[in-house]
C-alpha positions in Angstrom: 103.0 74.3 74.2 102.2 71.7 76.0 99.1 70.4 78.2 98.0 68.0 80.8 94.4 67.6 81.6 93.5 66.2 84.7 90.5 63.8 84.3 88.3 63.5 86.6 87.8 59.7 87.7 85.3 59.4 90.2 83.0 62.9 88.9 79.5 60.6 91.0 81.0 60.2 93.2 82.5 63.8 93.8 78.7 64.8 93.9 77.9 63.0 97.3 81.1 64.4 99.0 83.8 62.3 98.1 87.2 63.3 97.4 87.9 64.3 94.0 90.3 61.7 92.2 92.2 63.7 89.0 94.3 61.8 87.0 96.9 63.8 84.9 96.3 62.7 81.2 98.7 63.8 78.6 100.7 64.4 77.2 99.2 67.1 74.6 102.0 69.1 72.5 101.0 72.4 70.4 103.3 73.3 68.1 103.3 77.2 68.8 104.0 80.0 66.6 103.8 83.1 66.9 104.9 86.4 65.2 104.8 90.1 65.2 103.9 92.6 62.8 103.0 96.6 62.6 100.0 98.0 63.7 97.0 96.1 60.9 99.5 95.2 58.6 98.4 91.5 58.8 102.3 90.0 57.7 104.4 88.0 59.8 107.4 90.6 60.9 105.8 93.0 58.3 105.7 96.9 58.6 106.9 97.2 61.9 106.6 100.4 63.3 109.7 102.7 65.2 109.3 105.8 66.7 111.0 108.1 68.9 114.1 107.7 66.8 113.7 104.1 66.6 113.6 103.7 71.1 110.1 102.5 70.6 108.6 99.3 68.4 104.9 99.2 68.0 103.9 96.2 67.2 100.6 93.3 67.2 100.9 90.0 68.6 99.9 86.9 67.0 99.9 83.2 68.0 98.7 79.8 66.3 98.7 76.4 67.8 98.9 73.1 66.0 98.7 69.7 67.0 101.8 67.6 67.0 101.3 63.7 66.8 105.0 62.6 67.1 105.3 64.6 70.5 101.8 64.2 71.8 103.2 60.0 72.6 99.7 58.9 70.7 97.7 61.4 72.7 95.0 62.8 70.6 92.4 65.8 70.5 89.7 63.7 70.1 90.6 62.2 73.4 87.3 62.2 75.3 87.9 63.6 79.4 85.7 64.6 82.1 86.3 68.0 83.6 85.1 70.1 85.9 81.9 72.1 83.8 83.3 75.3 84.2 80.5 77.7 82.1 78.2 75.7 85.1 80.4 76.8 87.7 80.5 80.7 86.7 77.0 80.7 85.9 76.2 79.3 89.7 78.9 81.7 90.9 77.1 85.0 89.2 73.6 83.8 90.6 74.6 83.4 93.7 76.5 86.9 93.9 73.3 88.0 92.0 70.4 86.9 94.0 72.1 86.3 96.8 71.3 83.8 99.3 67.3 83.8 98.5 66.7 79.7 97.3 63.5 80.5 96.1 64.6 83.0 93.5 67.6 80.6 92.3 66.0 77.9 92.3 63.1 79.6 90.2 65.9 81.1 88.3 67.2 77.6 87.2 63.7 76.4 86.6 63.8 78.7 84.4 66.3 78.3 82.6 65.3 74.5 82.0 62.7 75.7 80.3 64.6 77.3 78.2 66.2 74.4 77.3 70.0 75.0 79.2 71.0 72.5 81.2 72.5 73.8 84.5 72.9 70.6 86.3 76.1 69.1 85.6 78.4 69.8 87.6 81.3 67.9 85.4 80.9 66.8 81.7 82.6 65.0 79.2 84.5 66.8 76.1 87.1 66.2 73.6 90.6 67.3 75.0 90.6 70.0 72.0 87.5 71.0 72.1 88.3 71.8 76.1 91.2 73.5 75.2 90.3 75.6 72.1 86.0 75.9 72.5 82.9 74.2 72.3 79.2 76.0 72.1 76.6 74.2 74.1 72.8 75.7 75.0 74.7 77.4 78.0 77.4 79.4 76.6 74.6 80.5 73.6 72.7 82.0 76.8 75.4 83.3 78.5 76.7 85.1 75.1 73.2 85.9 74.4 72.9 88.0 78.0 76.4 89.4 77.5 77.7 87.6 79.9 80.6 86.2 78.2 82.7 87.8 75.2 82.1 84.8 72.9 79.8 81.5 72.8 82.9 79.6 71.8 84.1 78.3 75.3 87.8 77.1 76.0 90.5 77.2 77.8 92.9 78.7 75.4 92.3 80.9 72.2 93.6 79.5 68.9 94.3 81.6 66.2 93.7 85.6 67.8 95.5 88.9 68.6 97.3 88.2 71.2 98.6 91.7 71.9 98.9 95.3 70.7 102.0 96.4 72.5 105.1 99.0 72.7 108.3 97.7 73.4 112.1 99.9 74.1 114.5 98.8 71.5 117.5 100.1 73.8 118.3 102.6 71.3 119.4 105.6 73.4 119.2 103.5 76.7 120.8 100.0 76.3 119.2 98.7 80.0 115.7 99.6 78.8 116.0 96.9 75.8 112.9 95.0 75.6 111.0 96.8 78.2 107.1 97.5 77.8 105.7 101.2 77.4 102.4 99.5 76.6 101.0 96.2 76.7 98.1 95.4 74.7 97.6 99.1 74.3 98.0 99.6 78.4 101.0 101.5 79.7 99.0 100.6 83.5 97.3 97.8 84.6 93.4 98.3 85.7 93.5 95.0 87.4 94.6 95.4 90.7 94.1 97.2 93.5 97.3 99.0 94.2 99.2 101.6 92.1 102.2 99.5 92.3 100.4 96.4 91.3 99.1 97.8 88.4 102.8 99.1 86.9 103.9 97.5 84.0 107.7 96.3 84.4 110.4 94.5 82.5 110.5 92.4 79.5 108.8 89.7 77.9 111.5 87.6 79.2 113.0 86.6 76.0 115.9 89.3 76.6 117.0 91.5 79.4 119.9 94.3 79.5 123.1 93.4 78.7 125.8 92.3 82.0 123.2 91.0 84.0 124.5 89.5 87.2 123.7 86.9 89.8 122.8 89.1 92.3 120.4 91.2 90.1 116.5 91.3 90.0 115.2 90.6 87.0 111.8 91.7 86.0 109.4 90.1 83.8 105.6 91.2 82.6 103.3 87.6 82.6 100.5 88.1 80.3 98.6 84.9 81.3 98.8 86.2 84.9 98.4 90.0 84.2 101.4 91.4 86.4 104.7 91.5 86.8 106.7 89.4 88.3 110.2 89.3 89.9 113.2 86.8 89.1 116.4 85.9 91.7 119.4 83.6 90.6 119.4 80.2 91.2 122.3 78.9 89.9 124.8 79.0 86.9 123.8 76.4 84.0 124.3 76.1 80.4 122.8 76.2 77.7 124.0 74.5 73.9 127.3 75.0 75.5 126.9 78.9 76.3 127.2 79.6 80.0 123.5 81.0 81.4 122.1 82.1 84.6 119.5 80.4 85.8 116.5 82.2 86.9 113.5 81.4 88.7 110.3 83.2 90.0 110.9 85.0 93.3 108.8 82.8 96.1 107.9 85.8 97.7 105.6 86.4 94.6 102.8 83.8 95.3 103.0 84.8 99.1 100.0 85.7 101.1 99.4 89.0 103.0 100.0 87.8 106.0 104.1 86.2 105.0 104.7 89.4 102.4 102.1 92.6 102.9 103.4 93.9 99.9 101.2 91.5 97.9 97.7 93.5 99.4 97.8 94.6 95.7 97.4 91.2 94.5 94.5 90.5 96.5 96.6 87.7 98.6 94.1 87.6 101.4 93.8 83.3 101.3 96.5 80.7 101.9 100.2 81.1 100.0 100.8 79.6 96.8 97.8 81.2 94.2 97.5 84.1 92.6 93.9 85.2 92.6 92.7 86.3 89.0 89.2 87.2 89.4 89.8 90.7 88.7 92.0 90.0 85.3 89.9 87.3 84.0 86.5 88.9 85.4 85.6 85.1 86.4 86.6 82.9 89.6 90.0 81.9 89.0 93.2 81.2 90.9 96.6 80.5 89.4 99.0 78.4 90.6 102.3 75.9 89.8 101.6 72.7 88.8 100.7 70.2 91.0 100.1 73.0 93.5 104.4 73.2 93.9 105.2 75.6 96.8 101.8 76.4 97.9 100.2 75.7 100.8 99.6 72.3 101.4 95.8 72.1 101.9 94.8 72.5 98.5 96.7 69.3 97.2 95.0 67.4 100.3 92.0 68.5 99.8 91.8 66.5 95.9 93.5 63.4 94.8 96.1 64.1 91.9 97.4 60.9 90.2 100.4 61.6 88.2 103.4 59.4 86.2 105.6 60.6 88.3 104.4 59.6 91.6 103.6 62.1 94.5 106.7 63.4 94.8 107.1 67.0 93.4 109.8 67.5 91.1 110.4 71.2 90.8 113.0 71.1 87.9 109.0 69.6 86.4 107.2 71.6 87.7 108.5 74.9 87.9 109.2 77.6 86.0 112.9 78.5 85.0 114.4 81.3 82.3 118.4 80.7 81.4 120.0 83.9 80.6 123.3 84.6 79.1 125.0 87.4 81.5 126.6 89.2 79.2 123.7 90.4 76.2 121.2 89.7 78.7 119.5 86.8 76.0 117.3 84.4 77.2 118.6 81.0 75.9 116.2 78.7 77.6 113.0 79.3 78.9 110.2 77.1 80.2 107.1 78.5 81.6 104.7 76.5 83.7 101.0 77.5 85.0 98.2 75.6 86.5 94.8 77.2 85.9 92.6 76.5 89.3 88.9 77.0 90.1 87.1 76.9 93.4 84.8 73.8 94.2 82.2 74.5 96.7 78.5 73.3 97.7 75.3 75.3 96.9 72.5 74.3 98.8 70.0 75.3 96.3 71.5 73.8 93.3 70.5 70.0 93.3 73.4 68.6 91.4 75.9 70.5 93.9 74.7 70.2 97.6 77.3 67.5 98.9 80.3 68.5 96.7 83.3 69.3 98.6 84.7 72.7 98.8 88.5 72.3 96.6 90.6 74.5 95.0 90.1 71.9 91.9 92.7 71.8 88.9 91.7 71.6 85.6 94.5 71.5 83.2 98.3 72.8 83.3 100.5 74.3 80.9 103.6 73.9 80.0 105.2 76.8 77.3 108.8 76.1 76.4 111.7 78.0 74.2 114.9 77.2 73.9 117.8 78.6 71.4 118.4 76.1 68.6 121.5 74.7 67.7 122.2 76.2 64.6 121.6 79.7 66.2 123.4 79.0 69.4 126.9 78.4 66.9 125.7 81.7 65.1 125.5 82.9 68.7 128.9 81.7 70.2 130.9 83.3 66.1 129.5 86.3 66.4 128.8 88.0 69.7 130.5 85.4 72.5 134.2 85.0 70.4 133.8 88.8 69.6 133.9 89.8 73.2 136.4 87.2 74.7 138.8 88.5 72.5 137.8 92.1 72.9 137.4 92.4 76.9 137.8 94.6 78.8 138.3 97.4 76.3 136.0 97.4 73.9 133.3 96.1 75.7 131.0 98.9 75.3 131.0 99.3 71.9 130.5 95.6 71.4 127.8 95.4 73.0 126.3 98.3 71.1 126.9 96.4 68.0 125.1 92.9 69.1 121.8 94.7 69.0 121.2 94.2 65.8 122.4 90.4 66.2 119.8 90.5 69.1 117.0 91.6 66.6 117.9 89.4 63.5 118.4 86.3 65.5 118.0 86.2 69.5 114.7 87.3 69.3 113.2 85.2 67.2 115.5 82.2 67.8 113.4 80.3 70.8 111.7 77.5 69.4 108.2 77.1 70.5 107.6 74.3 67.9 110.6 71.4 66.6 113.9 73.6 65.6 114.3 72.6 62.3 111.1 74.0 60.9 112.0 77.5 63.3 115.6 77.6 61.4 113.5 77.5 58.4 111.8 80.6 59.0 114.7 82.0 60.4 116.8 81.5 57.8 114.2 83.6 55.7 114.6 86.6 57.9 118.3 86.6 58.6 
């Protein structure tokens, strides 16, 4: 995983109306891993649990980041940036949908809370770049915790270390082109997010494999748990992949569309301009998601803040956006590179003192890029065992081929997409095979 902060270089000057000025810093590489085990069991791919005559695989999620040094380019954690002050933000954001629009009572209110000894008037602060990401406790988010406000004093960006899931997957046992589908994601077979039935139904995979003889004009379906909805995916072109011939996928534009370009997306509470996806409801704080570097959205918001990047100001979308390779014929995800800018609104408050003249932004504070690609060693493993199989076999015995990859798909494929460096993944690999 990896992830670019933008700094904020001008924060006192933001606070008498000036544009902001973010400069992306990074960047920050995670070695990620993550696993799956049964239901409690508490050991990596230990006890997992079938039912159903093995069609279903129950199953918790887990997740670990560590720092890497080499790939980080002499980037640390201890990096000190200034961000936007985001437990500030919410807290001014709750008060004002609170109270309302009476300045006595907030401004009594943060008297109050000055007394108290929390500081509400900074608007941005300074913080290490892990402490951003993975938490920090300050006199505000002990309040806020304190009030039930907030499901944790520890503040950050991303969790480190948690339950990422408790979920039900189809194995394609008995169905072959429900492989990999969700029956229930983090113990949810629908959605209580949004505001439409059909925004709220969980569909497809978790994009690391899709049912078998996919084909360029197909739609492929996803389920994005950092967005909390599914998503569609349309052909892009053909690619490859450690010398395996993929599809490349990419999200459908229409996805990020406002109401007005797609009505479809009502359900997805797409009443502002195109481009962000509007997570209030999902992360029960103000929150927008986007691409990075605002890619394909509408062009106000990147006008309206200054974004300083090592690649100059033109967009690169093979950068910038986010792709999934897939090989036609098992339906395998080979390559797969996920990107997501996290967004929160900047606006004035005429009763807070530190926050009269800021401008109103849609104002970036990090983005994220999650990458997993095949290795080599299980790309060869790959090409022996299912692809050479099938060349020679086509067209007669395709069917039963394709039956018998599963449990290739299971041992290896699954587990093959290296979120951290690929040797250390063939080491674990290697355990389970």
């Amino acid at each position: 995983m990896t992830f670019w902060v933008w700094n904020v270089t001008n924060p006192e000057e933001v606070l008498i109306g000036d544009e902001p000025v973010l400069q992306e810093t990074g960047p920050y590489v995670y070695d990620e891993y993550r696993w799956k085990d049964g239901p409690g069991a508490g050991t990596p791919f230990g006890n997992l649990f079938w039912t159903h005559e093995n069609e279903l695989v129950h199953y918790d999620g887990h997740k670990v980041f560590v720092f890497s040094e080499t790939e980080s380019r002499g980037n640390r954690p201890d990096d000190e940036v200034t961000l936007l002050n985001l437990p500030v933000i919410a807290f001014m954001d709750k008060l004002d949908a609170t109270i309302g629009h009476d300045k006595i009572l907030l401004a009594e209110a943060v008297f109050a809370l000055r007394l108290l000894g929390v500081n509400v008037n900074t608007v941005f602060h300074k913080r290490t770049v892990g402490k951003a990401l993975f938490g920090y406790r300050d006199a505000l988010t002990e309040f806020l915790y304190a009030a039930g406000a907030i499901p944790s004093a520890l503040f950050g960006l991303q969790e480190n270390g948690t339950l990422e899931s408790k979920s039900i997957q189809f194995t394609g046992a008995g169905d072959i082109s429900r492989i990999g589908t969700y029956k229930q994601w983090n113990g949810m077979e629908t959605l209580p997010y949004w505001s439409t039935d059909d925004a709220n139904v969980i569909r497809g995979t978790d994009g690391s494999q899709f049912a078998p003889d996919v084909h360029r004009d197909d739609t492929l379906w996803i389920f994005v748990d950092d967005a909390g909805r599914s998503a569609k995916l349309k052909f892009q072109n053909d690619s490859t992949v450690e010398d395996i011939d993929v599809y490349r996928f990419g999200i459908d534009p229409v996805e990020l569309l406002n109401v007005t370009d797609c009505p479809a997306n009502v359900g997805f509470n797409g009443f502002g301009p195109s481009g962000v996806l509007n997570l209030t409801s999902v992360k029960n704080a103000t929150l927008f998601l986007s691409k990075p570097h605002f890619l394909d959205a509408w062009e106000g918001y990147a006008e309206a803040v200054k974004l300083l990047s090592f690649k100059g100001t033109t967009l690169d979308r093979d950068a910038y956006d986010t792709i999934l390779e897939v090989e036609p014929i098992t339906g395998v995800t080979m390559n797969a590179v996920k990107r997501l800018q996290p967004n929160v609104p900047l606006r004035s408050y005429d009763w807070f003192p530190g926050a009269v003249l800021v401008p109103s932004a849609l104002f970036p504070v990090i983005w994220i890029e999650e990458a997993a690609r095949i290795s080599p060693t299980a790309a060869d493993k790959f090409k022996s065992e299912v692809r050479r199989p099938l060349d020679i076999a086509r067209p007669a015995k395709v069917v039963c081929l394709v039956l018998s990859i599963l449990s290739f798909l299971a041992a290896v494929a699954l587990f093959a997409f290296a979120r951290k460096p690929s040797s250390e993944y063939e080491a674990i690999n290697s355990d389970r095979a």
